[in-house]
C-alpha positions in Angstrom: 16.0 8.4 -3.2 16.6 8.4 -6.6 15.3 5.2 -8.6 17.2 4.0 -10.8 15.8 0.4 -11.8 12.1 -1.0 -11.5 11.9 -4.6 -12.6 8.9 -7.0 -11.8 10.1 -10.5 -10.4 6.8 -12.6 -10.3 3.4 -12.7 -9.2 2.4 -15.5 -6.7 -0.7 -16.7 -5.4 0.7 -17.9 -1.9 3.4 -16.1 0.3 5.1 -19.5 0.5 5.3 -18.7 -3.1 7.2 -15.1 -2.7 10.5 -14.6 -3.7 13.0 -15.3 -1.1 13.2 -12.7 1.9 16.4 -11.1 1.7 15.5 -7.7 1.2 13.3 -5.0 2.7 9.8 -5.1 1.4 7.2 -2.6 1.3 3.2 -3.7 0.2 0.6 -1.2 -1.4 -2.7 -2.2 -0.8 -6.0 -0.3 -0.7 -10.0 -0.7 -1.7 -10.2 -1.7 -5.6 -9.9 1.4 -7.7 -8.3 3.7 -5.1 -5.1 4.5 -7.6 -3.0 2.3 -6.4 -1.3 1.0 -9.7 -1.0 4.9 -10.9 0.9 5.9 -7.7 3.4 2.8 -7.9 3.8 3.7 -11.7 4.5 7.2 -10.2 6.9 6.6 -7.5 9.1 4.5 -9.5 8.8 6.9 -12.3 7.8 4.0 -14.5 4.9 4.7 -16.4 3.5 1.1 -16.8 5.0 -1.0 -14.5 2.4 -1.9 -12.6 -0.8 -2.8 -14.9 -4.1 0.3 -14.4 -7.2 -0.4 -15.2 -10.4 1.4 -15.5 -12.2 -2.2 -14.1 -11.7 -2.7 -10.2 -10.2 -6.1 -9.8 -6.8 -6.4 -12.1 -4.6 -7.0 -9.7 -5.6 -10.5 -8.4 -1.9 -12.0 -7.3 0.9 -10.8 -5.3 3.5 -9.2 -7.6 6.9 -8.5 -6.7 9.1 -5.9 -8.0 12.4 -5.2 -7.3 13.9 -1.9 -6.8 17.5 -0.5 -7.3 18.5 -4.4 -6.6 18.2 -3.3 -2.9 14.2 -3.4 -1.7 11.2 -4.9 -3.3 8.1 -3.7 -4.0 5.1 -5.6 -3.5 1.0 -4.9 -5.4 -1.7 -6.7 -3.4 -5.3 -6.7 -4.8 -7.3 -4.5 -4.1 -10.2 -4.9 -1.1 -14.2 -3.2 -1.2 -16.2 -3.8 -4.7 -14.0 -5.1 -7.0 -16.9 -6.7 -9.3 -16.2 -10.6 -8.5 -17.9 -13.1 -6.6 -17.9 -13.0 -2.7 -15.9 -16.5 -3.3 -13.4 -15.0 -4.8 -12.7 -11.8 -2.8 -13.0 -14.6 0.2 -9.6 -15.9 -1.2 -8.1 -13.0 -2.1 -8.7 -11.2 1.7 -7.0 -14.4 2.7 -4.4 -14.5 0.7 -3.7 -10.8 1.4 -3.8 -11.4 5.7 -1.7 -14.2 5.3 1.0 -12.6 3.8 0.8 -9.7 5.5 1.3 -11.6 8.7 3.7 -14.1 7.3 6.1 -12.3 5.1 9.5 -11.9 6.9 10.9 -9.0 5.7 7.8 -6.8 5.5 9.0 -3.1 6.7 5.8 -1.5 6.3 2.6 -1.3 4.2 1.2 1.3 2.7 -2.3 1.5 3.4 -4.2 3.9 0.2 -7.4 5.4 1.3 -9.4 7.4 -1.2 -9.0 11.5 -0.1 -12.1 12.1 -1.5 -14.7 10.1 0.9 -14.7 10.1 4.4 -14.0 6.8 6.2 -15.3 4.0 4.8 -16.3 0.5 7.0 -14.1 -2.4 5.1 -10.9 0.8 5.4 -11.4 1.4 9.1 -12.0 -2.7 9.2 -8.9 -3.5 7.7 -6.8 -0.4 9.6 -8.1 -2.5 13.0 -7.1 -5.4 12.3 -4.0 -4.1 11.5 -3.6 -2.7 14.6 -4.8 -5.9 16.1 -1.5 -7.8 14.9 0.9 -4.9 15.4 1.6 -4.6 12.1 3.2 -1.6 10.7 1.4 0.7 8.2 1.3 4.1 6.7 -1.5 5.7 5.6 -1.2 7.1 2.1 -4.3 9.5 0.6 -4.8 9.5 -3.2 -6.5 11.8 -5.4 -6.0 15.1 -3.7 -6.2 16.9 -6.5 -9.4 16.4 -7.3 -10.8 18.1 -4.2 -10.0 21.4 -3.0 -8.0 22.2 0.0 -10.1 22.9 2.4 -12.7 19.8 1.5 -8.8 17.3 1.8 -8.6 19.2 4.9 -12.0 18.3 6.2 -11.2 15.2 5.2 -8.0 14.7 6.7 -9.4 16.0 10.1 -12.2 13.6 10.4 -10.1 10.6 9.4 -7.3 12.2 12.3 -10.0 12.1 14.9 -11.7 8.7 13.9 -8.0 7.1 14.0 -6.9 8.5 17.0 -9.8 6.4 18.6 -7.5 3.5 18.1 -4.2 4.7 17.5 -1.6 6.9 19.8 -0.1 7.9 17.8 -1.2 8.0 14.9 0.1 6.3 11.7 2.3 8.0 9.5 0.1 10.0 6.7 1.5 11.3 3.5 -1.0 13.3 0.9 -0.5 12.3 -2.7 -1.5 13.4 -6.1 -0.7 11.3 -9.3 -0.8 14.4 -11.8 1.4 16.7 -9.3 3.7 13.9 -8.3 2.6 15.1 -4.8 3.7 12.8 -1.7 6.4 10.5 -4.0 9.0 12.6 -2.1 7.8 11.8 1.2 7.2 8.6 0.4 10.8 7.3 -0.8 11.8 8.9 2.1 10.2 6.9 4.2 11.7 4.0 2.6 15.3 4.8 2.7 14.7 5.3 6.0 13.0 2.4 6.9 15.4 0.5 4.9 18.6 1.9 6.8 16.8 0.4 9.7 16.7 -3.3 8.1 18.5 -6.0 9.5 18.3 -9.5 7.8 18.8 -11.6 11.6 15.6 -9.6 12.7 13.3 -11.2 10.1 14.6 -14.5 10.3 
């Protein structure tokens, strides 16, 4: 998939709020300070379209961005230790569940995890109750280049076998590396796909 246009729509604090469901939408969402902002900028080949930030936290609404006019783009905030008070990560868990579980047209979200660290409570947590509402996920791991191939291996084994406690099969998982461009392939790929697969009358 080649992109061709990246334009942010609005951010919105409620999914009654969202744009209107009439395309296929994908979410990113991950623990606060896991990449997230640097891989969207990456896999739209847009440098700052979605807003970094050294301080966990930024991202504190829904934004929407739409892609090639044909499938939007959503950035959830961020979940873990984000420095704000448990009141307002409260709100923001909420917000995040009920959209997830309320958004119409929501193909699939993509779940970051930190390739780095092992698995982490609040990740394995929020994978659960993912699984407890049957809602489709892919499992993307940042930051692999900042370990070497045999630690992201480790890694990626103990994470296999922890998930395959819960999960046959397992969710999709795609490797990815900001500074290599690693896993933005795979993972436009796995949108065209999905979105070949979208049907308006099934969301609605």
């Amino acid at each position: 998939m080649i992109i061709r246009s990246a334009e942010f729509i609005k951010s919105s604090a409620h999914v009654k709020d969202c744009p209107g469901a009439s395309l296929p939408e994908y979410a990113f969402l991950g623990r606060s300070n896991v990449g997230k902002s640097s891989l969207i900028n990456m896999i739209t080949g847009r440098n700052k379209l979605a807003k970094t930030s050294s301080s966990p936290g930024k991202t504190q609404l829904i934004n929407h961005f739409v892609i090639n006019d044909a499938w939007y783009l959503t950035d959830l905030p961020g979940y873990g230790f984000a420095k704000v008070p448990v009141a307002v990560k409260k709100k923001w868990e909420k917000m995040i569940k009920n959209y997830l579980v309320r958004r119409e047209n929501l193909m699939c979200s993509f779940i970051l995890l930190d390739s780095r660290h092992g698995p982490m409570k609040n990740d394995m947590d929020f994978l659960e109750w993912m699984g407890q509402n049957a809602l489709p996920l892919c499992l993307i791991f940042t930051k692999a280049d900042k370990l070497s191939r045999s630690r992201l291996q480790q890694n990626m084994n103990v994470y296999k076998k922890i998930l395959a406690e819960q999960w046959d099969p397992l969710p999709p998982l795609i490797i990815s590396s900001t500074s290599s461009r690693q896993g933005k392939e795979e993972i436009l790929k796995f949108i065209a796909t999905s979105n070949k697969a979208y049907s308006p009358r099934a969301h609605f």
